[in-house]
N, C-alpha and C positions, 0 to 999 in steps of 0.2 A: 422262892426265887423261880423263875420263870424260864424256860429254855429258850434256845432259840429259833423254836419253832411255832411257837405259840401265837407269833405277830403281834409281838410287842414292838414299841419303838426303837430304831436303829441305835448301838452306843455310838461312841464317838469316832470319828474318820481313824482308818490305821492304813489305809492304802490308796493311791488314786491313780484312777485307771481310764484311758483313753481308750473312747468308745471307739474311734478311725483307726487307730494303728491297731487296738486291741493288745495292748501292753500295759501292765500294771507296776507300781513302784511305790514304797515305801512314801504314808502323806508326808507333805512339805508345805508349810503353810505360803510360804516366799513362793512357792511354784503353782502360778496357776493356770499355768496353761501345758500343753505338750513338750516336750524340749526336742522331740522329732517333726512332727506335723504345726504345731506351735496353737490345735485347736483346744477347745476347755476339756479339763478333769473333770474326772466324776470321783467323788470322794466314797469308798466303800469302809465298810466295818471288815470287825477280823470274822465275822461272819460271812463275809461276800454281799453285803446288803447296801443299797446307797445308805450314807451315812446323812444323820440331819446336824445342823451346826448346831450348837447349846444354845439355850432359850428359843429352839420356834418349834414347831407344834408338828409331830412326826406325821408323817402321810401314808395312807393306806398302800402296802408294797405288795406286788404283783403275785399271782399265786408262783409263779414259777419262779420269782425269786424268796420265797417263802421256805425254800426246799433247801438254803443257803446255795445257794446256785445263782449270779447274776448272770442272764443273757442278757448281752444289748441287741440292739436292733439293727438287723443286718441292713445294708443298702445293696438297690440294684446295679449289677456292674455295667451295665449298658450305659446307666449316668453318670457321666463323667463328675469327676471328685473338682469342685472348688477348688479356685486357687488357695495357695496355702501365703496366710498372710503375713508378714514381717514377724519373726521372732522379737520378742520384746525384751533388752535387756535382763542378763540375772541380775536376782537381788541380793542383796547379803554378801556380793563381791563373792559369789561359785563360780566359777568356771564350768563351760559347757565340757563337752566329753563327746568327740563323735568317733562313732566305729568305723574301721579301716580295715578291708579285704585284701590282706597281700598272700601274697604264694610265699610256701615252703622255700626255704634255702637251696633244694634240692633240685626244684621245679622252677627257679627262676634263670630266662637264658642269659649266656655269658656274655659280657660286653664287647659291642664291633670291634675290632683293631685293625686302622689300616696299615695296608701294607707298606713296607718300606719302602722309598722309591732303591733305596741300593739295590735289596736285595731282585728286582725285576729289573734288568737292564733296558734298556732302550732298543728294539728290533734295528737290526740293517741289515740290508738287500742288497746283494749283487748284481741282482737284475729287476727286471719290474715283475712281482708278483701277477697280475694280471687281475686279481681280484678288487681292486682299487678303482677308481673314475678313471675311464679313458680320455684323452686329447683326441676327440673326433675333430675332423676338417668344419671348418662353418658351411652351412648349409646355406646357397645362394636362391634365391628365390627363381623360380622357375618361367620361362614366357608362358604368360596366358593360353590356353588352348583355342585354338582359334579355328573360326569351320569354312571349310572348302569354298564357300563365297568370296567367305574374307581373303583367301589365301589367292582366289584367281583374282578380286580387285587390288592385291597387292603386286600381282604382274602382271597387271594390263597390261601397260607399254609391252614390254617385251612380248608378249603373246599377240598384239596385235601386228607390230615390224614381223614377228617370225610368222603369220598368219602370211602377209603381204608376200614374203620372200616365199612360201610354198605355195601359192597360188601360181605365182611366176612360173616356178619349176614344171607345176602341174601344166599351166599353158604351156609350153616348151615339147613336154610330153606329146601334149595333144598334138602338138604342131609336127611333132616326129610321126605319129600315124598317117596326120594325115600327107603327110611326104610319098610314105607307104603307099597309103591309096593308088597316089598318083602315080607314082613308080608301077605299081600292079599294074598298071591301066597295061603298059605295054610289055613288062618284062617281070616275071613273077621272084617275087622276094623267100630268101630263105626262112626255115624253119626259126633256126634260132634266132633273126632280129626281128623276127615277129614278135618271140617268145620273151624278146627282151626289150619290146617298144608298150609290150600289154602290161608288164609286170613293174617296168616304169609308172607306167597310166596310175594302177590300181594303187603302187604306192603313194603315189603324190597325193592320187585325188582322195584318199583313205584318210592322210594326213591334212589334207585342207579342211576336210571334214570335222574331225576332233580338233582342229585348235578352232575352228569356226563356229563349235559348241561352247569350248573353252571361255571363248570372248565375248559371246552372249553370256555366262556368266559372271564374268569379268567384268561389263556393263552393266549388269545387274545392280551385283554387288557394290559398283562405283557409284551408281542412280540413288540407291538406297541410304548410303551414306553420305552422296552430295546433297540431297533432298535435303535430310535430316540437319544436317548442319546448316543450311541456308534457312531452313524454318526456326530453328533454335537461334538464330542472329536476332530473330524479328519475335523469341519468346511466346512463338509456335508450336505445335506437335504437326509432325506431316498427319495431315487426313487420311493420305493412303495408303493401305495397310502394306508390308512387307510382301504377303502373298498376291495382292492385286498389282502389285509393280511388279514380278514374276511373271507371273500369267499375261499381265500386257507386255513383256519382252521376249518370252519364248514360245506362245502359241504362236503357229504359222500364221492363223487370218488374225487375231489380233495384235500381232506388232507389226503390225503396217500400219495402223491410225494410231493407237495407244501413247508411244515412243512419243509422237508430238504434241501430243496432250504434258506429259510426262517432263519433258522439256521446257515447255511455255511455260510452265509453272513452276521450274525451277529457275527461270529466266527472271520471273516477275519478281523473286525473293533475293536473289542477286543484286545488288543496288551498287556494289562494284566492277558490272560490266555495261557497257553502252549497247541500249535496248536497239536500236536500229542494226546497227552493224551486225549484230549476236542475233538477231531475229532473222536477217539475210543467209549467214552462214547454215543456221539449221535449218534451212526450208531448203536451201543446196543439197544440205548433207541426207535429209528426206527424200528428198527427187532422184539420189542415186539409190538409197534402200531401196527405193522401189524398185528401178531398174536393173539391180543386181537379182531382186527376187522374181522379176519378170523374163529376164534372160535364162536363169537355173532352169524354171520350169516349161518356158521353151525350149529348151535344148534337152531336157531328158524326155517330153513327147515327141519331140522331133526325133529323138535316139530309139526310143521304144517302138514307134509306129512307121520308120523308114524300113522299105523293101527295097528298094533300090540300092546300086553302088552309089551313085549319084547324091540321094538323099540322106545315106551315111556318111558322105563326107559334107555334107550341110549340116550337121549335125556336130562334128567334130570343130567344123568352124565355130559355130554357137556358142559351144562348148571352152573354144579359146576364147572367143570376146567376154564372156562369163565368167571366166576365170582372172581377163586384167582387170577388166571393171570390178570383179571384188577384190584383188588385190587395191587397187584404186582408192576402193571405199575404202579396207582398213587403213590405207596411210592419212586417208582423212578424217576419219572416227579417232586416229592417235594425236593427231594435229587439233581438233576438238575438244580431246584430254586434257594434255597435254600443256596446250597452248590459248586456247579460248577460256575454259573452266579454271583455269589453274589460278591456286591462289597466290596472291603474294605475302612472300615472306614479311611477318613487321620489322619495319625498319628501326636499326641501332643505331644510339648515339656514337655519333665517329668518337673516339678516345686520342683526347691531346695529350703529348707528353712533354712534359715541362721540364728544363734541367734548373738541375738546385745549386743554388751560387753560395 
């Protein structure tokens, strides 16, 4: 009799052992495949040796499993494992059996319980917590920020009438000096209504000055906007730019020609004012710009360059016709506003009231 080392033929199956999971289990002929992974058995002897089935012809068995030692053959873990396919019905009506991992009685936690609503009563406050949503005020949206242009063409008018009424004053002034003058001629004036015909002067005319800055602003900012809107009627953009309609109203030598440029062309996009009449008015209203800026700057070389008594009160005269005549201009630069430019409001359906019988 032969041992079983000699490499004789395997007996017959006593165990079958899955090369994938590497678990072995008593053979079953009804089991032929894994009852874990569900892939094929390998049928072993009680030797550890694959087993051959009765009648086929045994096969040369490896020297290492010669040793009664079966190694299978490991796979690399980098390749992933095949799906694992449909378990196939048991046979012979067995029942699977699968293992189940549960924790010690000791080590399992104890069940949520919630709480009673009794036993936690319901909070109430005396007064308001504070930590809770406050009732803030609604927050009302805010006027737009609006820039110093916008703010002087929003009181034209009024900066133009108070322009007017301090030029007045300021001539009045002037007209008190030159009273003085004349007075000196024969009989010399005191200290103090000297001191308080100068200090008139410097006020008024200090104030004619800033609102007369004012309202070139103020003109500005109206040109800019009126422009804009009479070009947008006709699905235009104004050509000219914001800064070049500045610079043609505040430079000294260019808002003397500029201004009528500036005009005409707001004229021409206007299709609700009558082009004769309206073309009349600015070429008036032109003729005194000039005249106003023709008279300022004779009267202050006339003031700067007179030595004489004589020639300082020719000056102070100058100086008064300069000051109506711009008063003059602004109440016609507001009447221009005001009244030529001005749009009209669109007209509402008059509202009948009907009584119900």
């Amino acid at each position: 009799m032969s041992g079983p080392r000699d490499g004789t033929p395997s007996g017959p199956p006593a165990r079958d052992y899955c090369p994938r999971c590497r678990i072995a289990g008593p053979h079953d002929i009804g089991r032929p495949q894994c009852p874990r992974c569900g892939g094929p058995l390998t049928p072993l002897d009680a030797y550890g040796r694959v087993a051959q089935p009765l009648g086929m012809q045994a096969t040369p068995i490896p020297r290492a499993q010669a040793n009664n030692m079966y190694v299978p053959a490991r796979t690399s873990p980098a390749r992933p494992a095949p799906p694992r396919p449909a378990a196939a019905p048991a046979r012979g009506g067995r029942a699977r059996v699968r293992w189940v991992a549960l924790r010690p009685q000791s080590a399992r936690p104890r069940p949520r319980v919630d709480a009673d609503a009794t036993t936690s009563p319901t909070p109430r406050y005396e007064h308001n917590p504070g930590w809770g949503l406050r009732d803030l005020p609604p927050v009302e949206p805010g006027e737009p920020q609006r820039s110093p242009i916008e703010r002087l063409r929003d009181g034209l008018p009024n900066l133009l009438r108070a322009a007017a009424v301090v030029l007045v004053l300021a001539a009045a002034a002037e007209a008190l000096i030159y009273a003085l003058l004349v007075v000196n001629l024969e009989d010399p004036i005191s200290r103090p209504m000297q001191i308080a015909a100068e200090t008139a002067v410097w006020i008024t005319g200090l104030a004619a000055v800033a609102l007369m800055v004012a309202c070139l602003g103020g003109v500005a900012g109206w040109l800019i906007d009126e422009r804009k809107n009479a070009y947008a009627d006709h699905g235009q953009a104004d050509p000219r730019s914001r800064r070049q309609l500045m610079l043609g109203l505040w430079v000294p030598v260019l808002n003397l020609f500029w201004p009528v440029a500036f005009f005409r062309e707001l004229l021409g996009r206007r299709d609700d004012l009558l082009p004769v009449h309206t073309r009349k008015r600015l070429w008036w209203l032109w003729f005194g710009w000039l005249g106003v800026n023709g008279l300022v700057v004779v009267g202050v070389l006339v003031r700067i360059f007179s030595q004489s008594l004589v020639w300082q009160a020719n000056a102070v005269v100058l100086v008064i016709i300069s000051n109506l005549v711009s008063a003059a201009f602004a109440g016609a630069l507001w009447w221009t506003i005001t009244r030529l430019f001005a749009r009209e409001a669109p007209a509402t359906a008059p509202t009948r009231w009907l009584a119900a019988v």
